[in-house]
N, C-alpha and C positions, 0 to 999 in steps of 0.2 A: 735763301734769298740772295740774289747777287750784290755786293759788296757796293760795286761802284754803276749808278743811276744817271744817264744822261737824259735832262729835260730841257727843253730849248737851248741854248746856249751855254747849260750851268751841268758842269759833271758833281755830282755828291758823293762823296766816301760815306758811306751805312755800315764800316767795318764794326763790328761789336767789340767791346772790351771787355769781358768777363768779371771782371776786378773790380771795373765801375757799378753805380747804380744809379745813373740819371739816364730819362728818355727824354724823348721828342715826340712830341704827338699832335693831331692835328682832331680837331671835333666839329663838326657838323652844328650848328645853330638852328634852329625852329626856321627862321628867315629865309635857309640854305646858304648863308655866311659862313665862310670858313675860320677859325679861328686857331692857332698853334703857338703852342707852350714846352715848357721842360719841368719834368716833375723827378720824384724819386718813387711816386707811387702813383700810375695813371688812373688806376680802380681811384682812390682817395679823391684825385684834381676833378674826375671828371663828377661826381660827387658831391665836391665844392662847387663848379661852373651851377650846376644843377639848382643848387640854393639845400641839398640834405643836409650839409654841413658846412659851418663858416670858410671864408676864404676864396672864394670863387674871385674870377676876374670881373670889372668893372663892366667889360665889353661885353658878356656873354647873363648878366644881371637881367635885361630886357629881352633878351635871346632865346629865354629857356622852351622846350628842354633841349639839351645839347646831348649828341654823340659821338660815341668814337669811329672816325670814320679811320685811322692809322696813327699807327706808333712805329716806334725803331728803339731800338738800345739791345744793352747798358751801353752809357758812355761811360768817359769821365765829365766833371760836370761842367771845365771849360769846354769840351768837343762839344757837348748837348748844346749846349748855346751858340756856336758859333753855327751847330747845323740849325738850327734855331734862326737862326738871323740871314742865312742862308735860305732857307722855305721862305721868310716872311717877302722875300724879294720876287718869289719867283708872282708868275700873273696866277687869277683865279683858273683858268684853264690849265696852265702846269700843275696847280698842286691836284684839282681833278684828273690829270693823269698820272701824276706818281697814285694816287689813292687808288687808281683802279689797276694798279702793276701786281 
């Protein structure tokens, strides 16, 4: 997969860290809402969103069932957030085209 992702405006570094083990992942809502997180285990979070086991996020509770429409890693766990905060910015049509890259 190529490292660095231009979407509208916004270039993203996807470079992997081996060493790390946090992702970024993005899941699909029953609604077709998109919703993106950073876990250390995506099989686990998306599981949680799901209601199979505690901890799901609040947003994706009336949502269900949710899936994984894309992930990225390992990070480290500041890089997973900052790309993290990075996706949440981009519009509903950007992160629909990185998902379909």
């Amino acid at each position: 997969m190529c490292e660095l992702i231009e979407i509208g405006n916004k270039t993203l570094n996807f470079k992997p860290e081996p060493e790390a083990c946090w992702y970024v992942y993005i899941v699909e809502c029953d609604d077709r809402s998109l919703y993106t997180g950073v876990t250390t285990s995506i099989e686990r979070r998306v599981r949680q969103h799901n209601g199979e086991i505690r901890g799901g996020a609040r947003y994706t509770q009336s949502r269900r069932p949710v899936s994984l429409s894309w992930s990225q890693g390992p990070f480290s766990k500041s890089r997973a957030c900052q790309l993290e905060a990075k996706l949440k910015q981009l519009s509903r049509a950007q992160k629909r085209q990185l998902i379909s890259l």
